[in-house]
mmJSON file of the N, C-alpha and C atoms, coordinates in Angstrom:
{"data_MODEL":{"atom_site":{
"group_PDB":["ATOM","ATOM","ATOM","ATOM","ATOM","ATOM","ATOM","ATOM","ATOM","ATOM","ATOM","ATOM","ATOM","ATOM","ATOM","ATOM","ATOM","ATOM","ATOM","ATOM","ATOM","ATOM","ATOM","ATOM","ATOM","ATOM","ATOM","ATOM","ATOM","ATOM","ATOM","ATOM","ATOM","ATOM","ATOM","ATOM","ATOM","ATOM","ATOM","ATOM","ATOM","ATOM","ATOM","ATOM","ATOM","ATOM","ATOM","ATOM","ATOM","ATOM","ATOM","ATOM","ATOM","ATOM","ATOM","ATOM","ATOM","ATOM","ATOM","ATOM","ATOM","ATOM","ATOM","ATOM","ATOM","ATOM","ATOM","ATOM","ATOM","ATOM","ATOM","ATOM","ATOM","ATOM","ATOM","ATOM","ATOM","ATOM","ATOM","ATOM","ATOM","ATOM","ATOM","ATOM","ATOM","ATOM","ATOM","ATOM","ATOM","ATOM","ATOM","ATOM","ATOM","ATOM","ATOM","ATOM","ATOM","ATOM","ATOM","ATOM","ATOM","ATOM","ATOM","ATOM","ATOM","ATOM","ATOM","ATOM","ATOM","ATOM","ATOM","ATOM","ATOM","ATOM","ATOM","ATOM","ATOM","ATOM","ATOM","ATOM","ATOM","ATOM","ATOM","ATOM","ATOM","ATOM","ATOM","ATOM","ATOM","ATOM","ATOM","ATOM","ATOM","ATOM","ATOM","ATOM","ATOM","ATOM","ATOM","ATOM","ATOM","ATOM","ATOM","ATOM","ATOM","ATOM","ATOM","ATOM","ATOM","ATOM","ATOM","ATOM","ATOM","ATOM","ATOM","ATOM","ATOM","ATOM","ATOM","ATOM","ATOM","ATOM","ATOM","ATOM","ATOM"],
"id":[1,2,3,4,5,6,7,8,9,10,11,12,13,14,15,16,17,18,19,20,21,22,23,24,25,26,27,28,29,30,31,32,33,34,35,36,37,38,39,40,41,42,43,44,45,46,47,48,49,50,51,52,53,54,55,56,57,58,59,60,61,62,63,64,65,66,67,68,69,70,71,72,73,74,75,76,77,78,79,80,81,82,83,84,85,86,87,88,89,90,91,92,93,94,95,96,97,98,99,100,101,102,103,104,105,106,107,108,109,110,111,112,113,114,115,116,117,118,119,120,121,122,123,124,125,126,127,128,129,130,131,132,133,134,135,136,137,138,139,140,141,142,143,144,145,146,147,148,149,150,151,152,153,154,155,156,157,158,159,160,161,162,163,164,165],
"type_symbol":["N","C","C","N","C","C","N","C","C","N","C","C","N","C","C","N","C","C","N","C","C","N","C","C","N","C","C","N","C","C","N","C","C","N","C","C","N","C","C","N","C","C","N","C","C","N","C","C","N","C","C","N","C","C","N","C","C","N","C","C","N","C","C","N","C","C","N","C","C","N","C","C","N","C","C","N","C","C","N","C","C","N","C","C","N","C","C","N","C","C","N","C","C","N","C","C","N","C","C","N","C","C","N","C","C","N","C","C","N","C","C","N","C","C","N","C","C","N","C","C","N","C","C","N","C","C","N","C","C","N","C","C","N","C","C","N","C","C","N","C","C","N","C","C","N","C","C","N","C","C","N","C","C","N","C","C","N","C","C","N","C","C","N","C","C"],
"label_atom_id":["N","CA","C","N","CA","C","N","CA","C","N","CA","C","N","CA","C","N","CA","C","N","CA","C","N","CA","C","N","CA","C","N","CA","C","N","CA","C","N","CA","C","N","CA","C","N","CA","C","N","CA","C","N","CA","C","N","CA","C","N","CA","C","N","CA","C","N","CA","C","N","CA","C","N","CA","C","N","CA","C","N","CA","C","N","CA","C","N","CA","C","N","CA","C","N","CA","C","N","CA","C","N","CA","C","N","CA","C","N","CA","C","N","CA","C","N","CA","C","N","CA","C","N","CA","C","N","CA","C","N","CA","C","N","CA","C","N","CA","C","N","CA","C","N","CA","C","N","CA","C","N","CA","C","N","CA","C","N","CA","C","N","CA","C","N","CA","C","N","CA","C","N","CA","C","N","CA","C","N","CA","C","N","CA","C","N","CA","C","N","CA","C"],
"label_alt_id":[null,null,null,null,null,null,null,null,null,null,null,null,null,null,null,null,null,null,null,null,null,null,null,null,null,null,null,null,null,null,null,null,null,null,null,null,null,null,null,null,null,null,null,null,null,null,null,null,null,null,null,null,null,null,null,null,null,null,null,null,null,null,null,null,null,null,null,null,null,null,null,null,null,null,null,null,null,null,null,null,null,null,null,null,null,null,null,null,null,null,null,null,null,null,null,null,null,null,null,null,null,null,null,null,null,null,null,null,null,null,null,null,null,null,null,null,null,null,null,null,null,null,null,null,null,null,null,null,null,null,null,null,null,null,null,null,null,null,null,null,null,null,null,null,null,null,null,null,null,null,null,null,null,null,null,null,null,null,null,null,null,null,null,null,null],
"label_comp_id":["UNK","UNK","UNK","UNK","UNK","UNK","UNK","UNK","UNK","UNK","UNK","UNK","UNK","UNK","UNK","UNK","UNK","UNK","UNK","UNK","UNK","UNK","UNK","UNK","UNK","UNK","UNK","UNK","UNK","UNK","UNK","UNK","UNK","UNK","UNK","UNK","UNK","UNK","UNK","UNK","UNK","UNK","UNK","UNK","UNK","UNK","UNK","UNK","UNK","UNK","UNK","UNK","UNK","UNK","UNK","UNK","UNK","UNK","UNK","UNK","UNK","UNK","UNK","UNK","UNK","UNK","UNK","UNK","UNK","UNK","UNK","UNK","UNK","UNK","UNK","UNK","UNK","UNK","UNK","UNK","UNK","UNK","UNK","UNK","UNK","UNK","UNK","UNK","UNK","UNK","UNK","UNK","UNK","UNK","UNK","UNK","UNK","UNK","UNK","UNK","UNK","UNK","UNK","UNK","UNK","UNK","UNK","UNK","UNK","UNK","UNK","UNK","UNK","UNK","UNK","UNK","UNK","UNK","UNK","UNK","UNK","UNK","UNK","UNK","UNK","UNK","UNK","UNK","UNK","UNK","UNK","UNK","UNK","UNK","UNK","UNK","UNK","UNK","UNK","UNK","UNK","UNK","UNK","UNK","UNK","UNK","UNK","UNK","UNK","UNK","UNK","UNK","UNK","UNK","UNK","UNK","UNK","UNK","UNK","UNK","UNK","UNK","UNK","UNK","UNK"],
"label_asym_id":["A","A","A","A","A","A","A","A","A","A","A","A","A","A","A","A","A","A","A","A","A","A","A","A","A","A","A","A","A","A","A","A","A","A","A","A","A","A","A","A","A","A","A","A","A","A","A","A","A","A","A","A","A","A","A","A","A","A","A","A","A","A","A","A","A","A","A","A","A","A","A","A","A","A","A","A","A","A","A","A","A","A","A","A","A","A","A","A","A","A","A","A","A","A","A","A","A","A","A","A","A","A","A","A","A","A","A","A","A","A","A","A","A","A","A","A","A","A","A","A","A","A","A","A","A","A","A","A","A","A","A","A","A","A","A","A","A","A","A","A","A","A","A","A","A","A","A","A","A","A","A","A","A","A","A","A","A","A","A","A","A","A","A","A","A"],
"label_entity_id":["1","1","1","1","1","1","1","1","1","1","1","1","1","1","1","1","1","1","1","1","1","1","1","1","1","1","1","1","1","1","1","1","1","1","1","1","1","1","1","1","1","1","1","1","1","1","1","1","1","1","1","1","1","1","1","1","1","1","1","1","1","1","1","1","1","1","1","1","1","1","1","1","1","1","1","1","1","1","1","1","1","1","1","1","1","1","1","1","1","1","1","1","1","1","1","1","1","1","1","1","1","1","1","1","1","1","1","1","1","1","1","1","1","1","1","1","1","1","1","1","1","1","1","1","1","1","1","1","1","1","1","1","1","1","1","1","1","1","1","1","1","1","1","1","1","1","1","1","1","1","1","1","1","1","1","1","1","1","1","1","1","1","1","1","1"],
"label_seq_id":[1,1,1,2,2,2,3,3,3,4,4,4,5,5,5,6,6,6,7,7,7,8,8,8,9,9,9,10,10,10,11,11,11,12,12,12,13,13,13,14,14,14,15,15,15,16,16,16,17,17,17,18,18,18,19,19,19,20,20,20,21,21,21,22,22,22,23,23,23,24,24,24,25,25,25,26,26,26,27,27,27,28,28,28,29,29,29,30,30,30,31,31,31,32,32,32,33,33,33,34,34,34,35,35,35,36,36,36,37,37,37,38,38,38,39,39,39,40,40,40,41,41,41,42,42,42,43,43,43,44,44,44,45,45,45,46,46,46,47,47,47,48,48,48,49,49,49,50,50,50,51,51,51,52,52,52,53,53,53,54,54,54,55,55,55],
"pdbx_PDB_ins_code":[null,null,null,null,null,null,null,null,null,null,null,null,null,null,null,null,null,null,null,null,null,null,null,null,null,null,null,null,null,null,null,null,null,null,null,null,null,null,null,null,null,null,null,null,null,null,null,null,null,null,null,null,null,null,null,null,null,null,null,null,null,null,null,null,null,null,null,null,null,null,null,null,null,null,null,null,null,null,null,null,null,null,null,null,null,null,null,null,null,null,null,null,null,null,null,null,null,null,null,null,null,null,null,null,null,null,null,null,null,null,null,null,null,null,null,null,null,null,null,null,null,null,null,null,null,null,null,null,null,null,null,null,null,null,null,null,null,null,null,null,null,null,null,null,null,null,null,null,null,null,null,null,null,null,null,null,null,null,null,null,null,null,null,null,null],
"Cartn_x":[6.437,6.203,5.209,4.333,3.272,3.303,3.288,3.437,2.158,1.998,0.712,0.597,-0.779,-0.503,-0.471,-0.054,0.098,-0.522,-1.997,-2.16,-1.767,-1.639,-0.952,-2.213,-2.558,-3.151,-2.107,-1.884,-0.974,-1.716,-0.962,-1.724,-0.944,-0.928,0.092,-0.397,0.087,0.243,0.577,1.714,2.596,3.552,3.5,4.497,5.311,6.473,6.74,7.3,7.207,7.684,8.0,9.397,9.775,9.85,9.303,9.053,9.541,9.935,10.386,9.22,7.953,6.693,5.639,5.153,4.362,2.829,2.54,1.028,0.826,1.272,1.171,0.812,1.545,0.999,-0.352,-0.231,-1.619,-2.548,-2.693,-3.752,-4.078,-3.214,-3.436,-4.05,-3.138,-4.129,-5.556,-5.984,-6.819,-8.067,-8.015,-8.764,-9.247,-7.844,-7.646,-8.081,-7.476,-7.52,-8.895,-9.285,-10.528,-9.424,-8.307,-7.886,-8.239,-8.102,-8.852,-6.834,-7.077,-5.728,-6.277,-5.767,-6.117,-5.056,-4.174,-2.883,-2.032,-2.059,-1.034,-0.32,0.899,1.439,2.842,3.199,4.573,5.527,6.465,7.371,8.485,9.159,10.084,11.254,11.296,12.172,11.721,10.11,9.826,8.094,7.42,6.254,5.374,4.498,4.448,2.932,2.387,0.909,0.528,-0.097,-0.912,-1.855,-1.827,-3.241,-3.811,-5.588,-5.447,-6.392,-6.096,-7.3,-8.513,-9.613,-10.797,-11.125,-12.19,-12.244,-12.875],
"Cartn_y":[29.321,28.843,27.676,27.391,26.387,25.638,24.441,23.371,23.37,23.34,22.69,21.449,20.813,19.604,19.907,19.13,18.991,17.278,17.372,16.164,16.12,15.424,14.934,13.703,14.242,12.808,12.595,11.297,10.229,9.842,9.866,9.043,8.107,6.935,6.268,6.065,6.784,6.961,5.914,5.936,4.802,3.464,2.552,1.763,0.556,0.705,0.099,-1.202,-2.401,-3.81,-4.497,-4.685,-5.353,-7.278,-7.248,-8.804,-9.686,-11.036,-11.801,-12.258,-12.302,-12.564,-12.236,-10.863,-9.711,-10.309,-11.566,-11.856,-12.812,-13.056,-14.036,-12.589,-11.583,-10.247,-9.908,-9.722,-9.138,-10.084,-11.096,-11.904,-12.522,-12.414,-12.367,-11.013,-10.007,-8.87,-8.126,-8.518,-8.654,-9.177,-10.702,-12.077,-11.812,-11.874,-12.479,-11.208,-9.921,-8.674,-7.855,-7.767,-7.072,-5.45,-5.69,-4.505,-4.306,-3.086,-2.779,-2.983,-3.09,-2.876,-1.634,-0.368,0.815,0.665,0.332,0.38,-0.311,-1.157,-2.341,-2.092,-1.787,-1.604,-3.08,-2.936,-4.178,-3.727,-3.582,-3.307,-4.271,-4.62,-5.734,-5.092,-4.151,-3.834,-4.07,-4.182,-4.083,-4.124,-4.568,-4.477,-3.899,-3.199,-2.047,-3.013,-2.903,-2.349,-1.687,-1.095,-0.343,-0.977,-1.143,-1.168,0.007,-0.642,0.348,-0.317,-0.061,-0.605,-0.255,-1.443,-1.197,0.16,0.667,2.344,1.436],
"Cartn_z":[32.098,30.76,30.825,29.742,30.059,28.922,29.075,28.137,27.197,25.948,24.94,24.652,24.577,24.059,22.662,21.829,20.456,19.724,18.946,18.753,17.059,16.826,15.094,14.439,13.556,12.935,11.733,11.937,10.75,9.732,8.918,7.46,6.972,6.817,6.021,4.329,3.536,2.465,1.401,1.83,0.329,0.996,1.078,1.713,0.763,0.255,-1.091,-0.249,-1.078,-0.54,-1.694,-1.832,-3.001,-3.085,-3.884,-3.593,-4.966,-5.049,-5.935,-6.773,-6.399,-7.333,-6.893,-7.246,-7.398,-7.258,-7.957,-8.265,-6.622,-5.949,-4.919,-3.956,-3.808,-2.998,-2.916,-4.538,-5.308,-4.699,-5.118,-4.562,-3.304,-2.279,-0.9,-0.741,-0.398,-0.309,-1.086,-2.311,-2.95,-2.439,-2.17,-1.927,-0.77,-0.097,1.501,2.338,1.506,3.109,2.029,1.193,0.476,0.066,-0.447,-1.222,-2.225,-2.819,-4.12,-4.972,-6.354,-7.124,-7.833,-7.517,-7.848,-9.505,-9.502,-10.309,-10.596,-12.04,-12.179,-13.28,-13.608,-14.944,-15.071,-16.023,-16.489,-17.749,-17.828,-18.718,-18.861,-19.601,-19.785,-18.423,-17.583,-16.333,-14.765,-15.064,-13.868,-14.009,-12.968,-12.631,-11.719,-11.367,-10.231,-10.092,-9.064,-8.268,-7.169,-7.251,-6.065,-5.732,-4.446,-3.576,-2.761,-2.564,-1.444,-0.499,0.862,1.686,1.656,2.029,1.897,3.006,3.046,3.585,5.079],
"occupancy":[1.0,1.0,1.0,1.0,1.0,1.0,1.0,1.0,1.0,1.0,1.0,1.0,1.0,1.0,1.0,1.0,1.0,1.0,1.0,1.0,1.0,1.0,1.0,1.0,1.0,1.0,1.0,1.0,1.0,1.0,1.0,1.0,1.0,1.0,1.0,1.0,1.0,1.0,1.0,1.0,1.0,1.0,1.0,1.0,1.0,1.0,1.0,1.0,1.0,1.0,1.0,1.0,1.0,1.0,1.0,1.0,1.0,1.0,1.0,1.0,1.0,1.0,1.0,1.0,1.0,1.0,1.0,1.0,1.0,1.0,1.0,1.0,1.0,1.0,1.0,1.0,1.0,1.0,1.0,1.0,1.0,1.0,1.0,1.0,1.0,1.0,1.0,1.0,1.0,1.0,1.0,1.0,1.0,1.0,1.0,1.0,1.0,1.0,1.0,1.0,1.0,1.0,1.0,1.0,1.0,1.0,1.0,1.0,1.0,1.0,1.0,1.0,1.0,1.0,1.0,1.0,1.0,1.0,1.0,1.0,1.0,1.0,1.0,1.0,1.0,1.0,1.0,1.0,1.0,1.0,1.0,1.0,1.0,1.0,1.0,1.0,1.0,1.0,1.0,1.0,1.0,1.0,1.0,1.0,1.0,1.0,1.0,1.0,1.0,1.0,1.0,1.0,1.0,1.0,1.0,1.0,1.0,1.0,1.0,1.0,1.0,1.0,1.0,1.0,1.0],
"B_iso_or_equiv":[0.0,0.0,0.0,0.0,0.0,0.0,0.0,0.0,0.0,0.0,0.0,0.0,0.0,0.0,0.0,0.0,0.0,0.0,0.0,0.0,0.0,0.0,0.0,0.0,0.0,0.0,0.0,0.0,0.0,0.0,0.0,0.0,0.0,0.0,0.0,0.0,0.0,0.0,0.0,0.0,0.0,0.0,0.0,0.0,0.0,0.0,0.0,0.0,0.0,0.0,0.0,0.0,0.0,0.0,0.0,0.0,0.0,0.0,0.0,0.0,0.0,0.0,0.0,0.0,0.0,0.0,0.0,0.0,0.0,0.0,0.0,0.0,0.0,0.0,0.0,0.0,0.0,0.0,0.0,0.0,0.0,0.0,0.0,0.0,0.0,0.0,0.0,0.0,0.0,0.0,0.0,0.0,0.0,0.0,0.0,0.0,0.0,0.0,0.0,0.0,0.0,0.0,0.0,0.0,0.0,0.0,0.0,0.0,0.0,0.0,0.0,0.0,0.0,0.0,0.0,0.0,0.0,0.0,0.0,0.0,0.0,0.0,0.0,0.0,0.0,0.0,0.0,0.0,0.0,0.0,0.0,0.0,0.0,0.0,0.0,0.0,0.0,0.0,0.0,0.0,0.0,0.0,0.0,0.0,0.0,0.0,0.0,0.0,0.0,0.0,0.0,0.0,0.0,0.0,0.0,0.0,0.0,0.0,0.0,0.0,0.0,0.0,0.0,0.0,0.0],
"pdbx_formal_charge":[null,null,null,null,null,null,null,null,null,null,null,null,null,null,null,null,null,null,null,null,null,null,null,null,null,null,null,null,null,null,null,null,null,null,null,null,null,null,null,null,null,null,null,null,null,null,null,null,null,null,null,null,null,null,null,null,null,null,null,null,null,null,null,null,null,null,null,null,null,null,null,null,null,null,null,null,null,null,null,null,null,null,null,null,null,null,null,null,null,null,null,null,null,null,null,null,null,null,null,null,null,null,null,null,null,null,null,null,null,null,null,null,null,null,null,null,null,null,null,null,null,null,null,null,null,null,null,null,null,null,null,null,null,null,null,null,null,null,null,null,null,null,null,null,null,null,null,null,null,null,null,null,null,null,null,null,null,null,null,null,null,null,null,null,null],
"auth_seq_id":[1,1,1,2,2,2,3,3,3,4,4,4,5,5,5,6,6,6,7,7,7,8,8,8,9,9,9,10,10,10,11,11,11,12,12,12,13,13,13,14,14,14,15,15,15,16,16,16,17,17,17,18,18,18,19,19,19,20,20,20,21,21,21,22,22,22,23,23,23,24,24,24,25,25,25,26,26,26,27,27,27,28,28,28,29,29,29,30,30,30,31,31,31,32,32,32,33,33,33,34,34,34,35,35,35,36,36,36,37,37,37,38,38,38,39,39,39,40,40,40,41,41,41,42,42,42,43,43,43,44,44,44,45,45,45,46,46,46,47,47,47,48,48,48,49,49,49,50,50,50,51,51,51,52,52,52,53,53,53,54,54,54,55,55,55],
"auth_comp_id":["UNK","UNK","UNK","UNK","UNK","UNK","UNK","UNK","UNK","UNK","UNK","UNK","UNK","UNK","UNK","UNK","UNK","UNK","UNK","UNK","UNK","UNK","UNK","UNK","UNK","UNK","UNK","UNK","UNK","UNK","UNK","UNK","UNK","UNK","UNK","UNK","UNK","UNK","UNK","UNK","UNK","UNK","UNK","UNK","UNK","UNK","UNK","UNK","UNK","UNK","UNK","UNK","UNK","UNK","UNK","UNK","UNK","UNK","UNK","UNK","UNK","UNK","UNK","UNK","UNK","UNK","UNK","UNK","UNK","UNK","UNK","UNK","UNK","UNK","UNK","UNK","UNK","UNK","UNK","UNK","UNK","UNK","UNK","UNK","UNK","UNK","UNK","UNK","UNK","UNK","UNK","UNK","UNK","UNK","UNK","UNK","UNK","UNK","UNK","UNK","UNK","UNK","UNK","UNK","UNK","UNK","UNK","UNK","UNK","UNK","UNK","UNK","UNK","UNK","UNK","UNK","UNK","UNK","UNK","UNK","UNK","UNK","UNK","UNK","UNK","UNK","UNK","UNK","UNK","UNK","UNK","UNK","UNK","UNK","UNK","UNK","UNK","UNK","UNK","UNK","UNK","UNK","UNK","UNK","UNK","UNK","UNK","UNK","UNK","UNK","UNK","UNK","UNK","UNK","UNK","UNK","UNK","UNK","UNK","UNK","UNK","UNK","UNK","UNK","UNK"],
"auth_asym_id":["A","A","A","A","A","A","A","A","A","A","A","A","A","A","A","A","A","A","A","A","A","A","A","A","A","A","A","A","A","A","A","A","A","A","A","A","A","A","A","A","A","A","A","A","A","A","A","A","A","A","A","A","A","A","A","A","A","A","A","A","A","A","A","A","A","A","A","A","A","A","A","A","A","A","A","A","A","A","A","A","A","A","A","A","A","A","A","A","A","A","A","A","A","A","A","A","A","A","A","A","A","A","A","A","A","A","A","A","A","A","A","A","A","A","A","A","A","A","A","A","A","A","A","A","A","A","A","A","A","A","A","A","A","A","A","A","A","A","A","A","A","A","A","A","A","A","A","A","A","A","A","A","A","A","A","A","A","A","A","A","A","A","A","A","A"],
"auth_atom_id":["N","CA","C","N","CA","C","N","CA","C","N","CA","C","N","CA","C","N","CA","C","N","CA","C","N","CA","C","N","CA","C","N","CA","C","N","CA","C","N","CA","C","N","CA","C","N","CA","C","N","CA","C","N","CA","C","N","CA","C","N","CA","C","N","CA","C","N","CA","C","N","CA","C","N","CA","C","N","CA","C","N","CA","C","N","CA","C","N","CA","C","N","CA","C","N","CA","C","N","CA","C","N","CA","C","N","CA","C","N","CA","C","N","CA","C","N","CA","C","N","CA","C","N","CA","C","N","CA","C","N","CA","C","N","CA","C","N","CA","C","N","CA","C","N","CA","C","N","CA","C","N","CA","C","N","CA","C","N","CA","C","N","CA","C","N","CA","C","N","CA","C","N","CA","C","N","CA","C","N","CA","C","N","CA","C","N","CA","C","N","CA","C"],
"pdbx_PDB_model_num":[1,1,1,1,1,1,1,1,1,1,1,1,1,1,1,1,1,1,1,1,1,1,1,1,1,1,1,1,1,1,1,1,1,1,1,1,1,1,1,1,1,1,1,1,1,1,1,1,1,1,1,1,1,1,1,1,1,1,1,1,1,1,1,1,1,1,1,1,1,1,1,1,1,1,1,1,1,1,1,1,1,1,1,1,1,1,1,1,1,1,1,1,1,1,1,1,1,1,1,1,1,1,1,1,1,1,1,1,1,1,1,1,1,1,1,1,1,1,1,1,1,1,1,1,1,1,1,1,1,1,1,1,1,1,1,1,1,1,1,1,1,1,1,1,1,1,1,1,1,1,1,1,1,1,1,1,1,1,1,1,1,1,1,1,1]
}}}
């Protein structure tokens, strides 16, 4: 019997991080790392953003 290699490429997709104040995130990673905010919404329950890394 003969072994295959098997290579995989990864993607990391989505990585959620819940945090106590949302705009201090936003603007480190924004400012500081050059993310884009693809997506920011707010509802009296909750507040969401997306980032995404620069390419």
């Amino acid at each position: 019997m003969t072994r295959s290699r098997c290579l995989m490429d990864w993607t990391l997709e989505v990585v959620v991080l819940p945090v106590s104040d949302i705009n201090r995130p936003i603007a480190f990673y924004r400012d500081q790392m050059g993310f884009r905010v693809d997506h920011e919404t707010r509802n009296e329950h909750m507040h969401v953003a997306q980032l995404s890394a620069p390419a």
